[in-house]
N, C-alpha and C positions, 0 to 999 in steps of 0.2 A: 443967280444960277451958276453964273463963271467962278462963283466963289466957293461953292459944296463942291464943284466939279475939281481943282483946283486943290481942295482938303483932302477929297477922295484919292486921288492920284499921290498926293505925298505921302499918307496913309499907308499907297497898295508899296511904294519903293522903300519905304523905314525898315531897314532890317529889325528882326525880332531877335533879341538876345533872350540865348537855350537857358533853361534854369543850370545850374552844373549841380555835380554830385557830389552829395553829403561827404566831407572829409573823412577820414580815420578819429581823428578827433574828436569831431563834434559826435559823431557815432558814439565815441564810448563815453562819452559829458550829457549822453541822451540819458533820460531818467530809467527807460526799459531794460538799456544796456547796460546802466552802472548799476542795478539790482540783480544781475543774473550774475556779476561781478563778487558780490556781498553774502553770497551764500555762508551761512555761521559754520566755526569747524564743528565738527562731533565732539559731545562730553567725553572726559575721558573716564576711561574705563574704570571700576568702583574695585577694591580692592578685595577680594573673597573669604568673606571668615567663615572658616569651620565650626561647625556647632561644638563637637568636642574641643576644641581648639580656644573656643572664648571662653572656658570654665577655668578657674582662676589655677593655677600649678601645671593643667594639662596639657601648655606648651611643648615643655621639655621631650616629647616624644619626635621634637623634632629634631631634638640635639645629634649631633654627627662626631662621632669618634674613631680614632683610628684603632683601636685597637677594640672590640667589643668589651661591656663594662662585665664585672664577675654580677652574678643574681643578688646578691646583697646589695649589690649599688646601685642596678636598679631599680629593685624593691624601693629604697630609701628615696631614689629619685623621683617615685611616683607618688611618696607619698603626700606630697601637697595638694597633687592630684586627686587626691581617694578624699581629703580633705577641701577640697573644692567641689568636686560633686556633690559631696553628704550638702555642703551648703546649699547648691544651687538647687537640688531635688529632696532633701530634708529623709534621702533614705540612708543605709550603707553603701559604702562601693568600696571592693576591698581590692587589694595586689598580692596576690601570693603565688609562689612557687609551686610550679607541679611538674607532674610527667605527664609529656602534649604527646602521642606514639612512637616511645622509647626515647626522646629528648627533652629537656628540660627546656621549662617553659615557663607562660605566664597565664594564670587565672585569674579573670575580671570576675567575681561575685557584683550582682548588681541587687538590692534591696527590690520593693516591693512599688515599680514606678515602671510606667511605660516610658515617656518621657525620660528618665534618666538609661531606661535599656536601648532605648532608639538612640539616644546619644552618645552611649559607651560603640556600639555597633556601627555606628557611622566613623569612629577613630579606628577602630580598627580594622574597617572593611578598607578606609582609604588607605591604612599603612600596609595596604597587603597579606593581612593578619597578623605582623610581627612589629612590634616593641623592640627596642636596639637589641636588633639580631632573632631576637628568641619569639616561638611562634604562641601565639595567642589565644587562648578559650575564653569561653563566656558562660556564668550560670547564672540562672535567679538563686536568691537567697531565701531559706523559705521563711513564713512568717508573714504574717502582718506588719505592714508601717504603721507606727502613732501618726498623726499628723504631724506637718514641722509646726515645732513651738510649743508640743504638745514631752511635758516630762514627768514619768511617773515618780511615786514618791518625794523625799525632798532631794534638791538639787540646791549647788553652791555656785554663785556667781562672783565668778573675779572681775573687776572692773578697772582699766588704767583709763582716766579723764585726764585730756592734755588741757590746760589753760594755758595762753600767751607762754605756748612753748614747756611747760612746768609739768611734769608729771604729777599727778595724784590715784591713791589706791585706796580702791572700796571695795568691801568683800562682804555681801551680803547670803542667807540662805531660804527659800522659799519651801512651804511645801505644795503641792499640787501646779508647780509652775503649770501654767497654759491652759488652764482648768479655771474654770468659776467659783469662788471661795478660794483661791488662792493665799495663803498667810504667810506673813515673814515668820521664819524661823530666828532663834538668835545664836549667835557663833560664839558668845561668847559663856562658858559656863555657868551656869550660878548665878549670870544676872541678866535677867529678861530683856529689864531695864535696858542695857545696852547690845543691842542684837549687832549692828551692825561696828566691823573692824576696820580701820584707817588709817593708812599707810602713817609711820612715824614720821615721816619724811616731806607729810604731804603742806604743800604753800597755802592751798585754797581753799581745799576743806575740811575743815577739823570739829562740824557740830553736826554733823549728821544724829551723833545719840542722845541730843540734848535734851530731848522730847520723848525718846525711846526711837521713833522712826516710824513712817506711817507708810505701810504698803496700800497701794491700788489696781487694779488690774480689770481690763476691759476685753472685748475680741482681738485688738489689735496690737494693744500694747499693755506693759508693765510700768509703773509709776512708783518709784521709792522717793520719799520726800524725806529731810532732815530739818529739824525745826530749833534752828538755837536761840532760847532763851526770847521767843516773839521776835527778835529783833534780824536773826540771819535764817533765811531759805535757802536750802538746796535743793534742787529735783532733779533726777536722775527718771529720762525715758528711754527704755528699751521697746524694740518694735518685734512681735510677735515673730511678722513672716521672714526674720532675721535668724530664727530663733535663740533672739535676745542678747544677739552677741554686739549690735550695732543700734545707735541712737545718738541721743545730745543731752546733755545738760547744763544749768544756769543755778544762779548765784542771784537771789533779791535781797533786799533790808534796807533800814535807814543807817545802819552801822557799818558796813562792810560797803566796799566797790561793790557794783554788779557787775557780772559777765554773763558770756553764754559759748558754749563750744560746740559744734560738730564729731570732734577728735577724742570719741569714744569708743572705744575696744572693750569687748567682755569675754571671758572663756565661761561655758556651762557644764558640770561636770555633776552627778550624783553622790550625795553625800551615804 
């Protein structure tokens, strides 16, 4: 009994030591506190492309000059322009000189596309209506659009196929390009035989008429094959919704190296 009593009493006089208070430290080494810490920064901001702006030549409307250019120049500077829409929208878009009320101007003709009038309309709505300096109109063009890819009568295809850097030239002629029954025409007179022409110059391909040449054509695409002598293949693919100016071709046989290129450029032009 002397001995609880005794525990009791040295119990009631042991001072109790106070908890103390969380450091600065351990506070921000706490996991709650080091995550309000780690907050991610914000992406950064995405850089703004204009619709008329990403069609290939219609930069240049952003060029800045000190002195304004004369209307020929630039007419001429827009014509890449005019030549980049017809791609991207398969209609016309033309740049011509006019009288905008009583001052010389610019008229946009736009073909027969919503699409490409929404996109001419948006370049010139943001430049304030005006082209270096000179103010701006808009018309449809009347008429019906063909489809892109779609070319009446025959037309004449230029072709530069780069191999390992090498230029080569094929110049073939279709009639009903983009049409169903599509046929090669031949460019060369007098002999059917060899329809299709190649560059004097060229390194890589030199049999396309060895066979005469053998056209194909589907929804999508055009197919000109060259067949020398069984032994060397060429096929040349253009792709419709390019209208045929863009594609790839390769090189097979047990005779010749193979390749194959990307680095295809074509002009289409009515013969």
């Amino acid at each position: 009994m002397i001995k609880i009593v005794a525990i009791a009493l040295l119990a009631a006089v042991t001072p109790v030591k106070a908890a103390e208070p969380a450091s600065f430290e351990s506070l921000y080494k706490a996991p709650a506190f080091k995550a309000s810490m780690e907050v991610p920064a914000p992406p950064a901001p995405k850089a703004v492309i204009y619709r008329f702006e990403s069609i290939a030549g219609c930069q240049v409307v952003n060029n800045l000059f000190i002195m304004q250019p004369a209307m020929k120049d630039a007419l001429g500077m827009l014509r890449h322009c005019s030549d980049g829409l017809k791609d991207a929208f398969g209609v016309p878009v033309t740049f011509t000189a006019a009288d905008i009320n009583g001052a010389a101007g610019i008229e946009i003709g736009v073909g027969n596309s919503a699409a490409a009038l929404a996109t001419v309309k948006e370049g010139v709505t943001r430049k304030a209506g005006r082209f270096f300096g000179y103010p701006v109109k808009i018309r449809k063009l009347g008429g019906a659009a063909a489809p892109k890819g779609v070319f009446a009568g025959k037309s004449r295809l230029d072709c530069d196929i780069r191999v390992a850097g090498r230029s080569n030239t094929v110049s073939f002629a279709v009639a009903g390009l983009g049409r169903p029954g599509a046929g090669l025409v031949s460019l060369n007179p007098g002999d059917d035989y060899a329809p299709i022409i190649e560059g004097k110059d060229n390194h890589d391909i030199r049999s396309m008429n060895d066979q005469g040449g053998e056209l194909r054509a589907d929804e999508n695409t055009l197919v000109l094959v060259g067949d020398g002598d069984g032994c060397t293949y060429v096929e040349l693919v253009l792709y419709k919704n390019s209208g045929y100016t863009r594609g790839w071709a390769s090189e097979s046989g047990s005779e010749t190296p193979n390749w194959y290129t990307s680095e295809v450029v074509c002009s289409v032009k009515a013969l």
